[in-house]
C-alpha positions in Angstrom: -5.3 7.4 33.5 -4.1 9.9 31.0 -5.0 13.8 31.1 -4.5 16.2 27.6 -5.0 19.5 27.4 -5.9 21.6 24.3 -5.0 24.8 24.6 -7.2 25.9 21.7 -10.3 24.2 20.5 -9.6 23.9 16.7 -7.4 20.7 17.4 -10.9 18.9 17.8 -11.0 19.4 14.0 -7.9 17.2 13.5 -8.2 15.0 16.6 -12.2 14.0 17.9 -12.3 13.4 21.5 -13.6 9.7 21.3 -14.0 8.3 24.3 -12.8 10.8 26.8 -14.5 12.6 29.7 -14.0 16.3 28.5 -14.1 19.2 30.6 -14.4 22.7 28.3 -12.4 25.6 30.3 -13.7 29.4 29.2 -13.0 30.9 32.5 -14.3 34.6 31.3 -17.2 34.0 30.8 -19.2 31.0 29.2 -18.2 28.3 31.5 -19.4 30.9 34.8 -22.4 31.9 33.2 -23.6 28.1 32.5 -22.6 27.0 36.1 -24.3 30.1 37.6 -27.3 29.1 35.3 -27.4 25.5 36.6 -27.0 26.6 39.8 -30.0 29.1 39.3 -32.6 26.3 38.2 -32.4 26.5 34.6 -34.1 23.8 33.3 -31.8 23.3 30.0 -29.3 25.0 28.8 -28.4 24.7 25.1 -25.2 25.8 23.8 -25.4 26.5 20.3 -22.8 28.3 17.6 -24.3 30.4 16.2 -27.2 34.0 17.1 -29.1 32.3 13.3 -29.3 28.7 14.7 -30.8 29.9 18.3 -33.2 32.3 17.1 -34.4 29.3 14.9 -34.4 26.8 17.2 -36.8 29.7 19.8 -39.1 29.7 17.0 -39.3 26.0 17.1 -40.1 25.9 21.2 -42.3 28.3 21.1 -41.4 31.9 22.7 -42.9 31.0 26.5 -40.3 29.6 29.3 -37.3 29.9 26.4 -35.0 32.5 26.7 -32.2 33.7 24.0 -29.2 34.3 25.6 -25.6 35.2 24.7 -23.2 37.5 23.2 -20.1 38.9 20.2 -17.6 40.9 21.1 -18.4 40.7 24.8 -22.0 42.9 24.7 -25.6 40.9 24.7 -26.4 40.0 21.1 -29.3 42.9 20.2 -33.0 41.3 21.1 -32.0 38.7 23.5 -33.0 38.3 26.9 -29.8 37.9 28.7 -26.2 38.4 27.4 -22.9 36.4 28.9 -22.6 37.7 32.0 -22.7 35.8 35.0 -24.6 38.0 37.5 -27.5 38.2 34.5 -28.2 34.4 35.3 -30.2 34.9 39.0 -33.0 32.3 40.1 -35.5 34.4 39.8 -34.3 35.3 36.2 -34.0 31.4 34.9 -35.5 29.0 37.6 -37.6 26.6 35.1 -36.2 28.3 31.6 -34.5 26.6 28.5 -31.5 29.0 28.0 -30.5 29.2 24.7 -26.6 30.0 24.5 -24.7 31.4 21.8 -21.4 33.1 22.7 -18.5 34.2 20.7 -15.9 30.9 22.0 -16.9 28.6 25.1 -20.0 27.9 23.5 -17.9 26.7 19.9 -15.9 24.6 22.1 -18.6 22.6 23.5 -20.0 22.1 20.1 -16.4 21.0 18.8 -16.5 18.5 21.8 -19.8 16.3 20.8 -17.7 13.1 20.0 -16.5 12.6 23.6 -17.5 10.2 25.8 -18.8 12.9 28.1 -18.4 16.9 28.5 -18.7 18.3 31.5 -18.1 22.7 32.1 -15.5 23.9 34.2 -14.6 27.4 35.4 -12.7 28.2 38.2 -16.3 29.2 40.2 -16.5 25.3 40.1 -12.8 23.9 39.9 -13.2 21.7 42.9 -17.1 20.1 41.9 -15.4 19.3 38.4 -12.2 18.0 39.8 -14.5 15.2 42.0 -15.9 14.2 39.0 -13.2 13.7 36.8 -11.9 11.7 39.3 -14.4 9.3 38.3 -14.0 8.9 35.3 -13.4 4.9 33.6 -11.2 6.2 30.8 -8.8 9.1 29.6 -9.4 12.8 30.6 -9.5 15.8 28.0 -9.3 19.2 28.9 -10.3 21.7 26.1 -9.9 25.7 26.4 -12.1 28.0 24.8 -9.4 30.7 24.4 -10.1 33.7 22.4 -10.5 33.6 18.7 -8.7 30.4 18.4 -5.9 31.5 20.2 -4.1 30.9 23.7 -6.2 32.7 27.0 -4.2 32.9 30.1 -7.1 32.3 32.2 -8.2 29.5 30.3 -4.7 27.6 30.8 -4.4 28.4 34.5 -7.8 26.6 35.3 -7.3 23.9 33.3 -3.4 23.5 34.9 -5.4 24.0 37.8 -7.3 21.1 37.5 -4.5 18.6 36.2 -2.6 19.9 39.9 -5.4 18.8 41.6 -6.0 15.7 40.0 -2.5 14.6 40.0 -2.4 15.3 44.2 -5.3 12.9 44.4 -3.6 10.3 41.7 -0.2 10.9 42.1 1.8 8.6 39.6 -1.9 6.7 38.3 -2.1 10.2 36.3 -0.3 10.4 33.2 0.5 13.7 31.6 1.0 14.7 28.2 3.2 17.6 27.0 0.4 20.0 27.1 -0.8 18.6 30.6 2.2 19.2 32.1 2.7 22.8 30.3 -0.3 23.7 32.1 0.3 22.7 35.2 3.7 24.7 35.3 1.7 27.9 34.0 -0.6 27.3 37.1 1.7 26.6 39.5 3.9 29.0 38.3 1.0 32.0 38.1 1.9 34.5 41.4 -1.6 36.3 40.6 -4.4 35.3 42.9 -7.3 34.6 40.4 -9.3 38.0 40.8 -5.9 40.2 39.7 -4.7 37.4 37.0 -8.6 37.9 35.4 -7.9 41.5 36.0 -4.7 41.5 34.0 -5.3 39.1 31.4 -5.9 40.2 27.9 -9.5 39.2 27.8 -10.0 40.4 31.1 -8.5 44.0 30.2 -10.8 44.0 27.1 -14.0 43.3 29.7 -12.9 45.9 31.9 -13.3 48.5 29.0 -16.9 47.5 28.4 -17.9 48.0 32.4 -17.7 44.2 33.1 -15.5 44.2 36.2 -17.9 43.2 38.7 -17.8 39.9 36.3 -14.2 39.4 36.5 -14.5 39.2 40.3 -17.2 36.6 40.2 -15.5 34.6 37.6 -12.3 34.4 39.8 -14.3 33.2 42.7 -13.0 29.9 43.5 -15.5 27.1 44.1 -17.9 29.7 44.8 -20.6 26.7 43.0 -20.4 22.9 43.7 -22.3 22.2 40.7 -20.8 20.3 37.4 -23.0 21.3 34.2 -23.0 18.0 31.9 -23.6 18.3 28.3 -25.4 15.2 27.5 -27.0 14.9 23.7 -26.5 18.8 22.9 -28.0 19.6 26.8 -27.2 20.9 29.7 -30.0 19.2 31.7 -31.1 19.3 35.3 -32.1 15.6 34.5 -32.1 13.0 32.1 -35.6 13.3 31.2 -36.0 15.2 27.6 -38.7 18.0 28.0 -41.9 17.3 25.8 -41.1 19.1 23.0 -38.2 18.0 22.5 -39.9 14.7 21.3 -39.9 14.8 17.3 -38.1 18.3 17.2 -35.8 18.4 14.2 -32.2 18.6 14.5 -30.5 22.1 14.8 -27.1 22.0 13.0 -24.5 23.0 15.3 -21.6 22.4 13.9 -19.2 25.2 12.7 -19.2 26.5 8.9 -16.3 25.7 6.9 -15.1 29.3 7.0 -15.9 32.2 9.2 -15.1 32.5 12.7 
């Protein structure tokens, strides 16, 4: 089996996952705050691109059990419910909900990733659920990083070299690495922060720190604090296959990214 890593989404735009099992990495904090929503009970959770396509598509479902979620620049978007932090996403909050999640990268890179075979969401709150699952997959492995802005996250690459150590101790020489793959596992294995200082000290993390988020940056560094693995199945994150009622005959919300713009 063969395992890539993209350390930046907008190589999706060249290169379309076909066929590969595809976990999406943004460690700080979409990939936390959707796990921590799954594990809460959240009924769906839909990641969209853009604050215009979910306020439209909340119209559509009707304001009761729907809740607009998400955030730019790290702070809730103004008039939604919840914002991107992790510790916002509490049973009693979204037990039964459809989350609607836009956020300023993670929730891009799960959009960019709707050609694969499968997506599932990995943080590091989950590394070890996502890992046992990968392991099962038939065909070639992806691992795509949200990063920040299009560019390189420090966070983001350690979790996904993370994952690639821990896949190759289970597969040994079965697991095939490309350049990228193996870049990431040396940043990983090479990393002498524990998770909760390398968050701390990251640039994204810094920048989180200066809004009053670093309660978050603890709970995103907890490792395999969840055993859940969020799976993006037909634009859902579902807590079954089932589709909801109205999403029978609901028209199609556009969620792929504008030609220009961020």
């Amino acid at each position: 089996m063969r395992i890539d890593v993209l350390f930046a989404p907008q190589g999706l735009e060249l290169q379309k996952p076909k066929g590969l099992t595809v976990a999406v990495v943004d460690v700080l904090r979409a990939s936390t705050s959707i796990a921590f929503a799954y594990a809460g009970g959240a009924a769906r959770i839909i990641p969209v691109v853009s604050i215009e396509a979910a306020t439209s598509l909340a119209m559509k479902l009707g304001e009761e059990g729907v809740l607009l979620c998400g955030e730019r620049e790290g702070k809730r978007i103004d008039g939604f419910d919840l914002g991107n932090s992790p510790q916002e996403y509490t049973e009693d909050r979204v037990a039964g909900k459809t989350l609607l999640l836009t956020t300023t990268n993670g929730t891009k890179a799960i959009t960019l990733c709707e050609a694969a075979k499968e997506v599932v969401v990995a943080g590091l709150v989950n590394v070890s659920a996502v890992v046992e699952h990968l392991l099962r997959a038939e065909e070639g492995l992806g691992l795509v990083c949200a990063g920040k802005f299009g560019r390189f996250s420090m966070e983001d690459a350690v979790c996904a070299g993370m994952i690639v150590a821990r896949l190759k101790d289970h597969l040994g020489n079965d697991l095939e690495l490309s350049d990228s793959a193996g870049a990431a596992e040396i940043i990983y294995r090479s990393n002498p922060l524990d998770t909760a200082t390398l968050l701390q000290n990251c640039e994204h993390g810094k920048y989180l720190g200066s809004l009053g988020f670093n309660e978050d940056l603890l709970v995103c560094a907890a490792v395999d604090a969840l055993s859940v693995v969020p799976i993006v199945q037909q634009g859902r994150i579902r807590r079954n296959e089932t589709a909801l009622p109205e999403e029978n005959g609901l028209p199609g919300v556009s969620n792929s990214l504008p030609k220009s713009g961020r």
